[in-house]
C-alpha positions in Angstrom: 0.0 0.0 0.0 1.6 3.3 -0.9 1.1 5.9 1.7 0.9 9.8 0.7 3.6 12.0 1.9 2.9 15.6 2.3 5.8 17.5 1.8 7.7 19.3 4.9 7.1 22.5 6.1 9.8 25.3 5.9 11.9 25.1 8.7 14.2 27.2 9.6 17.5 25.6 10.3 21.2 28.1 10.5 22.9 29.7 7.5 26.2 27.9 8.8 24.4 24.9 9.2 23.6 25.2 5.1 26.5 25.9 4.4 28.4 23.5 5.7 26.2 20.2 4.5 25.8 22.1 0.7 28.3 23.2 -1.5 27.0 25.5 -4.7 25.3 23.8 -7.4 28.6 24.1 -9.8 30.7 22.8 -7.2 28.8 19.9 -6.3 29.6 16.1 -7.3 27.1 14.1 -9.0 27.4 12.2 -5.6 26.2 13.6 -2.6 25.3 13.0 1.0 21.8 11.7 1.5 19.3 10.3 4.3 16.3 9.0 4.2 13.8 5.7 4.0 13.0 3.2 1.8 9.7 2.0 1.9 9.4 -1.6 2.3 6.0 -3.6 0.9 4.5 -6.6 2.4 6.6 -9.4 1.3 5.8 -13.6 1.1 8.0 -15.7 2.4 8.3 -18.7 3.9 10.3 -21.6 5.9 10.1 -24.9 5.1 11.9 -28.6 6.6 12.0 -30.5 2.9 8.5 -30.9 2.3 5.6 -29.1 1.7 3.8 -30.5 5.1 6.4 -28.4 6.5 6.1 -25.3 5.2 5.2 -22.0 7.1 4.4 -19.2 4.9 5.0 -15.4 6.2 3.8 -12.2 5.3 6.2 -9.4 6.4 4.7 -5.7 7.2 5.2 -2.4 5.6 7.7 -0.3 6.9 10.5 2.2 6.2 13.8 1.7 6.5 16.2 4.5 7.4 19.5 4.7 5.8 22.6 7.3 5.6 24.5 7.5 2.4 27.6 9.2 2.9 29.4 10.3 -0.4 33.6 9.4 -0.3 35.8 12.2 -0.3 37.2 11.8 -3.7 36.1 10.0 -6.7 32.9 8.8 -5.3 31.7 7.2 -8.8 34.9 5.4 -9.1 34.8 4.2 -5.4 33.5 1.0 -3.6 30.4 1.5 -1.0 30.3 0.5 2.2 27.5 -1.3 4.1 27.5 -0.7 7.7 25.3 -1.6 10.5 25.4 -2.7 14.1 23.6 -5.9 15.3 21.6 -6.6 19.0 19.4 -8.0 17.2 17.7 -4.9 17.6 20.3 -2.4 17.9 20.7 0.6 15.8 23.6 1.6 13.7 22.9 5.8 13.5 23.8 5.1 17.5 26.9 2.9 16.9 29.0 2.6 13.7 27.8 5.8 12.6 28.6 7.8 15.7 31.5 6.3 16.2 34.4 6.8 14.4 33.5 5.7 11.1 31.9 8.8 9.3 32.7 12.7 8.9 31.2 13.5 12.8 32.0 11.5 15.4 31.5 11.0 19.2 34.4 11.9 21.1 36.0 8.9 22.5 38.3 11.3 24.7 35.2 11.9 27.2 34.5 9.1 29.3 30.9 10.4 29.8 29.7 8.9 26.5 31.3 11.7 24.0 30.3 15.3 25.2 27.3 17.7 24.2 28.0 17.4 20.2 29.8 15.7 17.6 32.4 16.3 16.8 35.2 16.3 13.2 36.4 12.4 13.1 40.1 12.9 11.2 39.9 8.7 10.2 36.9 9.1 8.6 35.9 6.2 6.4 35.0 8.4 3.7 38.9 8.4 2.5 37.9 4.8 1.7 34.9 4.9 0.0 31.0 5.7 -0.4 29.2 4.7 3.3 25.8 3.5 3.9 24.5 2.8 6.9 21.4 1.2 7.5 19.0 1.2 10.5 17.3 -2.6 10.2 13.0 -2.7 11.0 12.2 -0.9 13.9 15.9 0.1 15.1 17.1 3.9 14.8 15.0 6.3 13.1 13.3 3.0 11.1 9.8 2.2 11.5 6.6 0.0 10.9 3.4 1.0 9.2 0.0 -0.6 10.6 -3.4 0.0 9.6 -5.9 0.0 13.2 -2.1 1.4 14.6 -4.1 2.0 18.1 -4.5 -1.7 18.5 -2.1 -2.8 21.2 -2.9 -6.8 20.3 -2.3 -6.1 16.3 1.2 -4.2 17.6 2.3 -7.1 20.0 1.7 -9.3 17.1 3.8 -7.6 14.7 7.0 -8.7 16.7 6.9 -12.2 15.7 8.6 -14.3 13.0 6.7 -12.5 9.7 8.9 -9.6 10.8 11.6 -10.3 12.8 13.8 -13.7 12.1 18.1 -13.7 11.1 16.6 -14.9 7.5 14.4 -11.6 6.7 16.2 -9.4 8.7 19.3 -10.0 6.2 16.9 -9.7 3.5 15.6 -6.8 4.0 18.9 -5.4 4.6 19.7 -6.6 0.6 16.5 -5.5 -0.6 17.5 -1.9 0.7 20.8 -2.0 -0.9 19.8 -3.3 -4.6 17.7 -0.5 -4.1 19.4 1.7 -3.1 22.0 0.7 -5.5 19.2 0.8 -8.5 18.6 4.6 -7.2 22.1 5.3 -8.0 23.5 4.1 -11.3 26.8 5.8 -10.7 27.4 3.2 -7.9 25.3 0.1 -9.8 28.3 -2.5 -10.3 31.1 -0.8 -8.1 32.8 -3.2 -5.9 30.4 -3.6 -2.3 31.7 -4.0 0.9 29.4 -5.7 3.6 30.4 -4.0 7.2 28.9 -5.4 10.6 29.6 -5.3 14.1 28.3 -8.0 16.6 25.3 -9.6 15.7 25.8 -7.9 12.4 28.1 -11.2 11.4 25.2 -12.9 10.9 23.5 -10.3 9.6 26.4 -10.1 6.9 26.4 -14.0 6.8 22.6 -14.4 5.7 23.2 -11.3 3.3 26.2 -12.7 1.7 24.9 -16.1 1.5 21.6 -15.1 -0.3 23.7 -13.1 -2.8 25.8 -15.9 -3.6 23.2 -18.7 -4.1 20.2 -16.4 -4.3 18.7 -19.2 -7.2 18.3 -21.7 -4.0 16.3 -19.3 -2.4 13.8 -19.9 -4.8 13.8 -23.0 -6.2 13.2 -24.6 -2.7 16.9 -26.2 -2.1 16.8 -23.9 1.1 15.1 -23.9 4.4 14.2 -20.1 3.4 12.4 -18.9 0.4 12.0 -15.9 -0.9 11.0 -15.1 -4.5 10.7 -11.3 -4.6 14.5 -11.2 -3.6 15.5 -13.7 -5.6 13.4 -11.4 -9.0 15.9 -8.4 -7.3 18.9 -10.3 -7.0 18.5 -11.8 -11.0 17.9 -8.3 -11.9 20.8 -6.7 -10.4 23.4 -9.4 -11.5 22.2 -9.4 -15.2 22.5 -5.6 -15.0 26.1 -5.9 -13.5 26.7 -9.3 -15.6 25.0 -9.0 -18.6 27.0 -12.1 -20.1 24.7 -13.9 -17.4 21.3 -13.2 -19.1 18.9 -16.0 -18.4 21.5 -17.8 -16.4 21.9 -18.6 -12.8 25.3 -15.7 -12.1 27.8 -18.6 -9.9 29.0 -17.5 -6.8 32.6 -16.8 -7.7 31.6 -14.3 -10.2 29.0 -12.6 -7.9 32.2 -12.1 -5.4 33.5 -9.7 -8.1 31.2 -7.4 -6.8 29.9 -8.8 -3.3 33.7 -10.3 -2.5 34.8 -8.3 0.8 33.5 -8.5 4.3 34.6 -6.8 7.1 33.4 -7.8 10.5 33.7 -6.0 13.6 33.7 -8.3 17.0 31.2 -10.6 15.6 28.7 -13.4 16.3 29.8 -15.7 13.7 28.5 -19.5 15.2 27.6 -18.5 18.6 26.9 -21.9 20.4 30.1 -22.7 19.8 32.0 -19.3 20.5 29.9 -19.3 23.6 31.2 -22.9 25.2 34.6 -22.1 24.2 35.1 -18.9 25.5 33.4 -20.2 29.1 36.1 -22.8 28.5 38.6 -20.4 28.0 37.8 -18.3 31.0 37.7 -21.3 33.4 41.5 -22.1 32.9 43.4 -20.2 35.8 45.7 -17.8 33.7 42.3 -16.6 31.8 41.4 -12.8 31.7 38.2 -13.3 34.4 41.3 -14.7 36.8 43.7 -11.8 36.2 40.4 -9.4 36.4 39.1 -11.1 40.0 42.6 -10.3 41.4 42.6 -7.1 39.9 39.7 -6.0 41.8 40.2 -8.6 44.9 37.3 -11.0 44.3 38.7 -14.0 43.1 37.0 -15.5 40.3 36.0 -19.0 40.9 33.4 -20.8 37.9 31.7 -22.3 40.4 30.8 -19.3 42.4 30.4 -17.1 39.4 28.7 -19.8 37.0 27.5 -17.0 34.9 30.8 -15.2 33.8 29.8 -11.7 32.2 27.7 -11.2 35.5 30.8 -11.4 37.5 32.1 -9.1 35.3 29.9 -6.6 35.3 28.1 -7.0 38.9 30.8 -7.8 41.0 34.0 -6.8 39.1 32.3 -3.4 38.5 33.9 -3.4 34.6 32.2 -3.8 31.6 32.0 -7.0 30.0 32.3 -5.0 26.5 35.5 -3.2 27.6 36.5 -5.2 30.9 39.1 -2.5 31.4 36.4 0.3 31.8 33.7 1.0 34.1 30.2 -1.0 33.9 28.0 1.0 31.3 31.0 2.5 29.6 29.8 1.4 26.0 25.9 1.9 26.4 26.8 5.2 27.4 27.8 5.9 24.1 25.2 4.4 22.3 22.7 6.2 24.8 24.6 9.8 24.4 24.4 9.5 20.4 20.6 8.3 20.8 20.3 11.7 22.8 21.9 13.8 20.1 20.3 12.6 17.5 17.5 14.2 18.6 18.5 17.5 18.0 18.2 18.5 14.3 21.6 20.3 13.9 23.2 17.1 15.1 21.4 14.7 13.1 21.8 17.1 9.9 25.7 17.7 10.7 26.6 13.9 10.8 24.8 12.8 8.5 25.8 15.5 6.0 22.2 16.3 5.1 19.2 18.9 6.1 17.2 16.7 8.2 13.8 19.1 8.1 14.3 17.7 4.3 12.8 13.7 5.0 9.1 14.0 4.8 8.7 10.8 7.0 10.1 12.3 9.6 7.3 14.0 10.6 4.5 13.8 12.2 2.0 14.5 10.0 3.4 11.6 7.4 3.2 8.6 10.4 -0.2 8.8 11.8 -0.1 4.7 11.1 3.7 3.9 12.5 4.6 2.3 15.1 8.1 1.1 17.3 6.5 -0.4 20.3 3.8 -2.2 21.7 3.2 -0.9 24.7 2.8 2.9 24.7 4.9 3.3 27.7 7.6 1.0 26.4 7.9 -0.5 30.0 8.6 -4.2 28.7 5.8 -7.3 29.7 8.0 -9.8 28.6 8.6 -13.1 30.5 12.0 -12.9 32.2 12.1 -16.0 34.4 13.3 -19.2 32.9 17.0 -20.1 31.6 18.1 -17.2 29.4 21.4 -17.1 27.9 23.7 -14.3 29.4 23.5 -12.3 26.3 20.1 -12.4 26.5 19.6 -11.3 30.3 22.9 -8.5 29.4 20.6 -7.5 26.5 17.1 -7.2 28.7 19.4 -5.0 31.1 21.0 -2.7 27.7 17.3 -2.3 27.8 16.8 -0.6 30.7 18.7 2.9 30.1 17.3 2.6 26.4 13.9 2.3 28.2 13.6 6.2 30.1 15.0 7.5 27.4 12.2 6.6 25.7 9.9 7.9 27.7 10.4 11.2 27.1 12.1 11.5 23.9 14.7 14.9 24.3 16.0 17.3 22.1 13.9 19.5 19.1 12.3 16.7 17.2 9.5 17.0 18.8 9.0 20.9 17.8 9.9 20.7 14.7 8.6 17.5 13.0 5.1 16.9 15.6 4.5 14.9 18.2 4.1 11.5 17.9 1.5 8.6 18.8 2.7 7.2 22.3 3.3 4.0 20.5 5.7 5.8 17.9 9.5 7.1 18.5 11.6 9.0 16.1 14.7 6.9 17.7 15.3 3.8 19.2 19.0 2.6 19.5 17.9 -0.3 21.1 14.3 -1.5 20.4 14.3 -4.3 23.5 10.5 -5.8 21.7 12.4 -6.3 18.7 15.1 -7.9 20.3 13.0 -10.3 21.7 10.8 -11.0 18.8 14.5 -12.5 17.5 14.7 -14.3 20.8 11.6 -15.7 21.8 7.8 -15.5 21.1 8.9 -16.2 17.5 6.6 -19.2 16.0 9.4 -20.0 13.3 11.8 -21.5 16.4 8.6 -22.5 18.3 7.9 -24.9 15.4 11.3 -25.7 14.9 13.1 -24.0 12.2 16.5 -23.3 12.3 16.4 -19.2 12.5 17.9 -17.9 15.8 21.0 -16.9 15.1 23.0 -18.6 17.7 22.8 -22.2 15.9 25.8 -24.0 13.8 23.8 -23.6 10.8 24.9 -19.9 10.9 28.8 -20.8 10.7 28.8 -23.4 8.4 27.1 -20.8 5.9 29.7 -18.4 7.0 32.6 -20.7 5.7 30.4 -21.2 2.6 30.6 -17.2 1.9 34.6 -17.4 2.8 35.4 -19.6 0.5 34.6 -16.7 -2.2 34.7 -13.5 0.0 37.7 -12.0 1.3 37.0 -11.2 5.0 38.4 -9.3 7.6 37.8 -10.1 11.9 39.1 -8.1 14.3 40.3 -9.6 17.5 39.8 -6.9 20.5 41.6 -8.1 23.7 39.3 -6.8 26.0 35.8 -7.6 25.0 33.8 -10.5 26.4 30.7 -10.3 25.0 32.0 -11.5 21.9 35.4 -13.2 23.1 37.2 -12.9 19.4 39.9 -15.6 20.8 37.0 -18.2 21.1 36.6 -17.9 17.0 39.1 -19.9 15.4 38.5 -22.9 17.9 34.7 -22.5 17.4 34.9 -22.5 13.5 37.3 -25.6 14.2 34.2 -27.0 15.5 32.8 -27.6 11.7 34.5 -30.4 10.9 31.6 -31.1 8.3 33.3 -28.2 6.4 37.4 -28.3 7.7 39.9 -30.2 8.3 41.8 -28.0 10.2 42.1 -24.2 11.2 45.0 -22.8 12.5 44.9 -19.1 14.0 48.8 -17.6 13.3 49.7 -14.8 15.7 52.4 -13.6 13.7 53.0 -11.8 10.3 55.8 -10.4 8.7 58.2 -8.2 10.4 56.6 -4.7 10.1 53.2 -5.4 10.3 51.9 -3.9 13.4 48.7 -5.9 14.3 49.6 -10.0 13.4 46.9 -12.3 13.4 45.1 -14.3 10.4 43.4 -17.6 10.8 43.7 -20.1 8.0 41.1 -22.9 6.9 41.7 -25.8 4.9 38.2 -27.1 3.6 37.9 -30.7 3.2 38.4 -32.2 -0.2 35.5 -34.3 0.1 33.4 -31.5 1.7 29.8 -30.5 -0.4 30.0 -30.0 -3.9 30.3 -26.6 -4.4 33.1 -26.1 -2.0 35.2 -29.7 -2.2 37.9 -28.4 -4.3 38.3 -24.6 -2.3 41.3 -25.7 -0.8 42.8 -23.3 1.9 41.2 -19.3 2.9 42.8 -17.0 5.3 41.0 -14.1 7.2 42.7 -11.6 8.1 42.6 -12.1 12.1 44.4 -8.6 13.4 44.4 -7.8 17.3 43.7 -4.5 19.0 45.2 -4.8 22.2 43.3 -2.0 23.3 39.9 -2.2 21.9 36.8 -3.7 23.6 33.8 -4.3 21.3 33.3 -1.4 19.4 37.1 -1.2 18.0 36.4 2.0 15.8 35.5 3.7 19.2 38.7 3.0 21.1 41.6 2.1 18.0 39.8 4.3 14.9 43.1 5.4 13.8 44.6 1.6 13.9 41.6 -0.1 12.3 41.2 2.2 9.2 44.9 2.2 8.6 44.7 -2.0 8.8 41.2 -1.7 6.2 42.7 0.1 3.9 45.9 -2.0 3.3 43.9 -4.5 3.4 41.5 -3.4 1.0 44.7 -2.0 -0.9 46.0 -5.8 -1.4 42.8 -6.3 -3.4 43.3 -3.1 -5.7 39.9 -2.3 -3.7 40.6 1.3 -2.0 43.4 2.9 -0.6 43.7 6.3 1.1 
């Protein structure tokens, strides 16, 4: 259904404000800085377990998806494009990799307190790189849902379940967005694309890469998700990009030309099995818990402390994302960019654009949206039971995300209406979407394989690696994603290797080491028996917790870029 947009009202925004984000029409590149949403139809998918008897047919919702395209400094035509977004599930990226040390404005990561009163100039700005486009995923950020009968609390509650919210859609609707976008811009059509995620955005990036690459079996019923709309998108980009492939199914290998770099940032990869190792990890004496309970005097003991990020961050006092800082020391900076986002001359300086510009920003143009179910946003979902500890540290994220809420600050507000008390023009955590990924979803009640924590997500990982060059960092001193867990956990997929082998060291001169290296089996599945060996560049930041643009910006886009550099892909 395609909803009428009444264009903005003048608003009033500074002359220095203008002229900062716009350059004169002669001066300015056929690329620019843009923001926005993408308006997302009801789509049909469905899950199935090899038969029709088990097939369970979805229909998603309509929404709009917010995204931030950030031109590169030079030669944006001629320049690859970026695809960045955080995970949770649930989690926005305008709050994270977008705030933080990745675009033109930045939080300050020199102020403890979350990054100060503003943003601020960010001098290792991705932008030397390439093209950047962050995306906020379905009901995250500045995203949003549309519902007819909106005031209906039970229609809302039933919105976050599996039609909406599963790893499968969720990644995409993430590629939808892009072959959109990337239709939108012709300039950019078949420029080399790099997929970007932090955390749970591994997966993310997994499913993404994985229905690129074999988007045909998304159709055709070979895989436990179909989805024929993407599938008619996907054909329609790659003949575009590979006309040689007209009427042909585009293999993977040639796809990579264009979809062949991945760069992930402290991420869930196969998570059952990152999970058991690092709890193995940390119960051997010389582990980082032991060296952090005699740091503080409380002696860890696994038995005492059987849940070990609680320890961590309830009796260590640290937190588990950066165990060398304060508890709340990250969420504070997601919660302080949530807080200036609401102010219009933030939002329009970082992401290069006149915000009073977006017609669905306001008011007036989402009398049928929705974010939440419950107007008050105070959560009514079950808690007791055996949760994992991400889960429970995710339902406690929620909590500061949760009076913020409330009362939403800054000038949005004044300038694009007030809202419906089940509507928010940001979210950088949307706790009901998180656990519509968790539980309540009839997909896993039923069965299928969707949460994200299962093997099924790593062994389609290695299936993407075998033709997509990727990049893992390795941050010393985050535990919610314990990056030395990964090569022993991908070890686990024997179905897949024979052996992987993380190597500390590189050449003399290189200042981060690290790279893990996989050696497929030769009588593996057919379309990866004869791959031979991959490496992934594996590089440490001894002083990073989870969000390592944050804490080593400078480091990390000086190791992208020669890394990129080695592929003739960018270089500064």
């Amino acid at each position: 259904m395609n909803r009428m947009l009444r264009p903005p009202p003048i608003v009033v925004i500074s002359t220095l404000l203008l002229a900062l984000l716009h350059s004169s029409a002669a001066e300015a590149p056929a690329l620019q800085n843009e923001a926005g949403f993408i308006a997302m139809e009801p789509v049909v998918h469905s899950l199935h377990m090899g038969s029709p008897a088990t097939r369970l047919e979805l229909i998603s919702s309509e929404a709009r998806i917010w995204y931030s395209f950030h031109a590169a400094d030079r030669d944006p035509e001629a320049r690859p494009l970026f695809v960045l977004f955080n995970g949770g599930p649930g989690a926005a990226s305008s709050s994270g990799l977008m705030s933080m040390y990745t675009s033109r404005y930045t939080l300050d990561n020199r102020i403890e307190s979350g990054g100060g009163e503003q943003y601020v100039p960010n001098p290792f700005s991705w932008t030397r790189l390439g093209n950047l486009l962050y995306v906020d995923p379905r009901q995250t950020g500045f995203s949003y849902g549309i519902l007819d009968h909106v005031e209906d609390r039970d229609l809302r509650f039933r919105e976050f379940n599996a039609q909406n919210f599963s790893t499968f859609f969720d990644g995409a609707e993430v590629v939808r967005l892009l072959l959109r976008f990337l239709a939108r811009h012709p300039e950019l059509r078949d420029n080399p694309v790099v997929i970007v995620g932090e955390s749970y955005g591994g997966v993310r990036a997994t499913v993404m890469l994985h229905l690129l690459l074999n988007y045909a079996s998304y159709g055709d019923g070979t895989e436990m998700y179909q989805d024929p709309a993407l599938v008619s998108e996907i054909r329609a980009h790659l003949e575009a990009v590979f006309p040689e492939y007209q009427g042909r199914i585009v293999p993977p290998e040639v796809i990579a030309r264009q979809f062949g770099n991945q760069i992930l940032i402290q991420p869930a990869l196969t998570m059952d099995y990152q999970g058991e190792i690092s709890r193995q990890l940390w119960s051997q004496p010389d582990s980082v818990l032991y060296q952090l309970g005699r740091e503080v005097g409380v002696p860890y003991d696994p038995q005492r402390f059987p849940s070990p990020l609680r320890f961590v961050e309830e009796t260590a006092g640290r937190d588990p994302y950066a165990y060398t800082k304060p508890t709340g020391w990250l969420t504070s900076f997601f919660a302080n960019a949530g807080r200036l986002l609401h102010f219009i001359p933030q939002l329009s300086l970082v992401t290069g654009t006149d915000a009073t510009r977006i017609p669905e920003l306001y008011a007036a143009n989402r009398l049928v949206a929705y974010r939440v179910a419950n107007p008050d946003y105070e959560t009514d979902w079950p808690v007791a039971g055996d949760h994992s500890v991400d889960e429970l540290l995710f339902l406690r994220m929620g909590r500061m995300e949760e009076w913020l809420a409330l009362v939403e600050p800054g000038d949005v507000g004044s300038v694009f209406g007030l809202l419906q008390p089940w509507d928010r023009y940001f979210l950088g955590l949307n706790e009901e979407a998180g656990w519509a990924f968790h539980f309540y979803n009839v997909a896993q009640v039923r069965g299928y394989e969707v949460h994200y924590r299962l093997p099924r997500f790593g062994r389609m990982f290695l299936g993407n690696v075998a033709y997509v060059r990727t990049f893992v960092t390795n941050a010393a001193y985050d535990l919610v994603l314990y990056a030395e867990a990964i090569p022993p956990a991908l070890a686990r997929h024997t179905e897949i290797l024979t052996s992987v082998r993380h190597e500390r060291d590189l050449p003399a001169g290189t200042a981060r080491p690290g790279r893990i290296i996989l050696e497929y089996r030769p009588d593996g599945t057919a379309n990866l028996a004869t791959i031979g060996a991959r490496t992934i560049r594996f590089p440490i930041y001894a002083r990073s917790g989870h969000s390592v643009s944050l804490l080593q910006p400078a480091e990390l886009l000086h190791d992208v870029a020669a890394w990129l550099a080695e592929a003739g892909q960018a270089a500064e």
